[in-house]
C-alpha positions in Angstrom: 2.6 6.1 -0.6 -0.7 8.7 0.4 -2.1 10.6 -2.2 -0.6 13.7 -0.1 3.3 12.3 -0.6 2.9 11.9 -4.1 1.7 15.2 -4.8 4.2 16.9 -3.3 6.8 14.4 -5.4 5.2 15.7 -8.3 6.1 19.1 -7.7 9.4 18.6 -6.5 9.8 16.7 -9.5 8.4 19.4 -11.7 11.2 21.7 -9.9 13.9 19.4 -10.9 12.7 19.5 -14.2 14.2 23.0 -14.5 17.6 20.6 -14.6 16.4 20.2 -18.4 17.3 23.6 -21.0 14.5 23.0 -22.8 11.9 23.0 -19.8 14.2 25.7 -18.2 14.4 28.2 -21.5 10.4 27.8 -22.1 7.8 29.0 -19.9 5.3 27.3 -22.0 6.9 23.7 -21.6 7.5 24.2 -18.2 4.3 25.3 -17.4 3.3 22.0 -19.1 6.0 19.5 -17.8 5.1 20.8 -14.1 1.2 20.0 -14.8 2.5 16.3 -16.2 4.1 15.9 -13.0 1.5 16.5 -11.1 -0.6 14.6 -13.1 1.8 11.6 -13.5 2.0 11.8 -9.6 -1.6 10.9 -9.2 -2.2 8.9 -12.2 -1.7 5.3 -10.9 -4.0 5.8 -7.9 -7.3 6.2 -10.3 -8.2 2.9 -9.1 -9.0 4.4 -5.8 -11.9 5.1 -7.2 -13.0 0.9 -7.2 -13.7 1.5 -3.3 -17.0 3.3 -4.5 -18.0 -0.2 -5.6 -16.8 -2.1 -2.5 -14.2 -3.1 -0.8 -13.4 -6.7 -2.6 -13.0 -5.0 -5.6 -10.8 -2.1 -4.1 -8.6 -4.9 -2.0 -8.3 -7.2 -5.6 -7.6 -4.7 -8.2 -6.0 -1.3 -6.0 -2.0 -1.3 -7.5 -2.8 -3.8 -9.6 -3.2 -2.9 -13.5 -3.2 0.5 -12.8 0.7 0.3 -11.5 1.8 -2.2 -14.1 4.0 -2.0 -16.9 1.8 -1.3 -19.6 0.3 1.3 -17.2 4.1 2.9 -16.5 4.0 2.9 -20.6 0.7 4.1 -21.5 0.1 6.8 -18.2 3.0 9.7 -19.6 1.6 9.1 -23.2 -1.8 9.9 -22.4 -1.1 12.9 -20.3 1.3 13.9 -22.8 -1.7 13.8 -25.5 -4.1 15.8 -23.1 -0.9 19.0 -22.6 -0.2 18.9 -26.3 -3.8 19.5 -26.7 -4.2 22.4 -24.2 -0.6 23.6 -24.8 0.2 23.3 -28.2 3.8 24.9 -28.2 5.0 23.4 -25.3 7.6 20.5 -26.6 5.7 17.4 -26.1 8.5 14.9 -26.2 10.2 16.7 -22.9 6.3 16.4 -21.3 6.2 13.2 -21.8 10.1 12.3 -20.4 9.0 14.4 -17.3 5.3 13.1 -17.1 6.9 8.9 -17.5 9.5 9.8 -14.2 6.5 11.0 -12.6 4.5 7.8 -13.3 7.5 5.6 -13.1 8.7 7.3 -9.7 5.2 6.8 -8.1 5.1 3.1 -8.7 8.3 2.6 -8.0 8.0 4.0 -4.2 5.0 2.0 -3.8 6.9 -1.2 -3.8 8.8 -0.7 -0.8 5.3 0.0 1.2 4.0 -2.8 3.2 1.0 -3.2 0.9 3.2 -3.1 -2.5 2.0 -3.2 -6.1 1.7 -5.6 -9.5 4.2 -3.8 -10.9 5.2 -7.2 -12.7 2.0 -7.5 -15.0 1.5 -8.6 -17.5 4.7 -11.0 -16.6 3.3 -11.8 -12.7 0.7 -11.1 -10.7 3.1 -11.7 -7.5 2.3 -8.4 -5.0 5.9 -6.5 -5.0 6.2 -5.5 -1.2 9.6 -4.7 0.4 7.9 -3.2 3.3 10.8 -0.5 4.2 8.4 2.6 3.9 5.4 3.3 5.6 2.0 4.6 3.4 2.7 7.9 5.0 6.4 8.5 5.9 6.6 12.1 8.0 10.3 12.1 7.0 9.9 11.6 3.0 6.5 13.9 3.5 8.3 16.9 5.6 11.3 17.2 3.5 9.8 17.6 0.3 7.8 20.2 2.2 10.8 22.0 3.2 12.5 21.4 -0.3 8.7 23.4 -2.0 9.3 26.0 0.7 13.1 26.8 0.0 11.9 27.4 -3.7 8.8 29.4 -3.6 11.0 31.3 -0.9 13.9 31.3 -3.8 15.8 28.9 -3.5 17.6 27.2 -6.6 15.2 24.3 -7.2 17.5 21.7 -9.7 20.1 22.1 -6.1 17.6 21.7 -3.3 15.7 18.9 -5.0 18.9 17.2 -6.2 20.0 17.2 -2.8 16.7 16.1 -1.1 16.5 13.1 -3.2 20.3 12.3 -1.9 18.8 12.5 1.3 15.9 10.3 0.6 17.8 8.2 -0.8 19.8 7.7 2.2 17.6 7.6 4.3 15.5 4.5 1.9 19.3 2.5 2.9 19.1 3.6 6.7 15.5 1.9 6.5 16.6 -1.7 4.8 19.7 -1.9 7.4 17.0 -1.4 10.2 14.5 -4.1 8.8 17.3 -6.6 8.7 18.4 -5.8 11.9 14.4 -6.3 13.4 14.2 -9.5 10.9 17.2 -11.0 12.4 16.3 -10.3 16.3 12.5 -11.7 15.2 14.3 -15.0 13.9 16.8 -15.1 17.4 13.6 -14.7 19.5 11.3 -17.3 17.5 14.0 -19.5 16.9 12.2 -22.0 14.9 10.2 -19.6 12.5 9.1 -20.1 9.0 7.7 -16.8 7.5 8.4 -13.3 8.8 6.8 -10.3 8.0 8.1 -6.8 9.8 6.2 -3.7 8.7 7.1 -0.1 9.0 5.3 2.6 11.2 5.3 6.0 10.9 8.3 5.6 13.7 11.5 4.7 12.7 12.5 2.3 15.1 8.7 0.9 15.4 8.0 -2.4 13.2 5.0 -4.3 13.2 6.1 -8.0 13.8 4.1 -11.2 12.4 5.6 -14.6 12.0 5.0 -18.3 11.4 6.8 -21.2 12.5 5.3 -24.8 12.0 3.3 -25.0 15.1 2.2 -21.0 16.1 1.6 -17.8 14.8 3.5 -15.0 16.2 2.5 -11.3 16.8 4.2 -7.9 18.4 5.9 -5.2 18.1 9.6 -4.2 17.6 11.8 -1.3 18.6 14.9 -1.6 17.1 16.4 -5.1 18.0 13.9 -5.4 21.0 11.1 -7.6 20.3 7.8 -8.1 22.1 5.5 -11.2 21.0 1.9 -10.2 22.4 0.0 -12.8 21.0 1.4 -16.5 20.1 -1.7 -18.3 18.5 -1.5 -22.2 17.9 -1.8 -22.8 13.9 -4.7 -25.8 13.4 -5.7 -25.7 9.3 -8.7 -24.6 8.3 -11.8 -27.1 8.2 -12.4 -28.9 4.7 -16.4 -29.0 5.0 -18.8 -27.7 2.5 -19.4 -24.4 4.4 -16.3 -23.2 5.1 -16.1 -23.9 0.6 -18.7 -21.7 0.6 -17.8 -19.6 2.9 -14.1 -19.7 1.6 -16.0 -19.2 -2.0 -17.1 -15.5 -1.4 -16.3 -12.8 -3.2 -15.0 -10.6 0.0 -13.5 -13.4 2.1 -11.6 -14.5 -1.7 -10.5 -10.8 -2.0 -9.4 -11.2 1.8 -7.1 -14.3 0.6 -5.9 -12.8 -2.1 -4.5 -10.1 -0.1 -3.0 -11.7 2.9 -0.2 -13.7 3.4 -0.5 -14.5 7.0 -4.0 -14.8 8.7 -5.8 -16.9 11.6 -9.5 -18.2 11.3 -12.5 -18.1 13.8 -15.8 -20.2 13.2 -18.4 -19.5 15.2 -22.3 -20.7 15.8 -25.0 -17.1 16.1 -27.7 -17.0 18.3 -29.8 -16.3 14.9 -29.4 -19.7 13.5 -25.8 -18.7 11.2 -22.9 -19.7 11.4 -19.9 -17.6 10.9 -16.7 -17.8 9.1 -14.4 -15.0 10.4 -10.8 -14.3 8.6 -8.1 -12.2 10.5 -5.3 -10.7 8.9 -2.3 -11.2 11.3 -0.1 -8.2 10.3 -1.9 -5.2 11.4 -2.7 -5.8 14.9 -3.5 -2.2 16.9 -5.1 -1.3 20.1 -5.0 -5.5 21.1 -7.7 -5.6 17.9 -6.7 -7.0 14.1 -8.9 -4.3 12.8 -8.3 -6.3 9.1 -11.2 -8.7 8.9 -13.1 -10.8 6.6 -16.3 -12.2 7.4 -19.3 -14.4 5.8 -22.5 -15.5 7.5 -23.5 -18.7 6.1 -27.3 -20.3 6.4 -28.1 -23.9 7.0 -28.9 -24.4 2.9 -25.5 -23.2 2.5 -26.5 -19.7 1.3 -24.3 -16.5 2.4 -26.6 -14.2 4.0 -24.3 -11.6 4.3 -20.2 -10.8 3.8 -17.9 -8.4 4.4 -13.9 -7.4 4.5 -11.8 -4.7 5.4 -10.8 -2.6 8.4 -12.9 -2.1 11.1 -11.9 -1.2 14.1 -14.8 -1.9 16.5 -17.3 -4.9 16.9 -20.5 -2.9 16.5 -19.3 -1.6 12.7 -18.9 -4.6 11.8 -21.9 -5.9 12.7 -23.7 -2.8 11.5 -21.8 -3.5 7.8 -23.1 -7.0 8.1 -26.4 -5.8 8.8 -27.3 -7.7 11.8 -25.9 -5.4 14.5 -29.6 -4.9 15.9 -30.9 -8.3 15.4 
């Protein structure tokens, strides 16, 4: 989920802690607990901070270590350290219980985002993606929103948050029996396909579609069990030659492979004297662009004169991150 969802989970969650007589009888602890849910809520997502480096790094290691199950383990017991510290008669065993469902409840709704997590390691490195949820979901964002309301207007919070998670949790069902319904009307419209991937949007009955069968890629859109193919690409492998390994050999375009399941391939001569070796992620096609790119410019000794990957929506970025937009 956004950094804005979580927050607001953390709070609610620091409400429902008032569920517990030991946060609810103790101003001090609660005062803690809600500060370990806020912080426990945030936690995971300190990796966000690899995008400073570049995007390769950011697209390898974002929900990776930082989400796993060490992480889940060692998270609570480090902000449980750092309360005890400031708050030292708060009770640090109910800061920590409340901190770990913070940390454990964040990674846990990342997996059913399109992107997912490695909440697996140590024991895999397989990207857990269930794809029900979008990043930013207005409905799981606005009702926490009206469950903060309701209390700071007075509302008993252990009963409105109870409730709202009932309702979220509902509604996480609702969301599964609508992906299987789009899955199912992809596979009656492709027929003879392989691989499907449907994504969420911020609409309900909106999925991104992307599919595979032996001989094409498949794009569109779906609302509900109407699905619209806009682009059906042949699939013809990728050339073995020694610059597309070198290419192929780059740290973005490997990030980019990492990353993506599904994704076509361009190779193309420049006017310069480069040849380029464009990736295209298949599943996030907007605006008649894939805005998901990776790209490497390759020399005639083989050397990569310049690289790039991640989203750009407009040909003359691009160009201006590979640094050749004005030559």
């Amino acid at each position: 989920m956004d950094s804005g969802t979580h927050l607001v989970m953390g709070v609610a969650l620091g409400g429902l802690a008032l569920v517990d007589p030991v946060v609810a009888n103790n101003s001090m602890t609660f005062g803690a607990v809600m500060a370990g849910t806020l912080l426990g809520s945030q936690a995971p997502d300190i990796d966000t901070v690899l995008k400073l480096r570049n995007n390769a790094v950011y697209i390898r290691h974002h929900r990776g270590i930082t989400h796993s199950i060490p992480a889940v383990i060692l998270w609570p017991l480090a902000i449980t350290g750092l309360l005890s510290l400031i708050v030292p008669d708060a009770n640090a065993f109910h800061i920590w219980l409340w901190a770990f469902l913070a940390v454990f409840l964040h990674v846990f709704v990342d997996i059913f985002n399109a992107y997912g997590t490695q909440a697996l390691r140590p024991f895999s490195k397989k990207w857990v993606a269930l794809g029900v949820i979008n990043t930013f979901d207005p409905f799981i964002f606005g009702i926490h929103c009206v469950g903060i309301v309701l209390w700071v207007f007075g509302a008993d919070s252990v009963i409105t948050f109870g409730l709202m998670y009932i309702i979220i949790i509902l509604y996480y069902f609702s969301r599964f029996a609508v992906q299987a319904a789009v899955k199912q009307a992809v596979r009656n419209t492709i027929q003879d396909e392989d691989f499907v991937i449907v994504a969420p949007t911020m609409r309900f009955f909106n999925w991104r579609v992307a599919a595979k069968s032996k001989t094409h890629y498949y794009v569109g859109r779906a609302y509900g069990r109407t699905v619209n193919i806009h682009d059906k690409i042949e699939i013809h492998p990728i050339p073995k030659t020694p610059l597309v390994d070198k290419a192929l050999s780059d740290s973005n375009l490997a990030a980019f492979l990492s990353f993506s399941p599904l994704y076509n391939w361009e190779i193309s001569e420049l006017p310069n004297g480069l040849t380029e070796v464009r990736l295209i992620d298949l599943r996030y096609r907007s605006n008649d662009r894939y805005p998901f790119v990776a790209v490497a410019h390759v020399d005639e000794e083989l050397n990569i004169v310049n690289s790039y990957t991640g989203w750009i929506y407009s040909e003359d970025k691009l160009q201006r991150k590979l640094q050749i937009g004005s030559s």
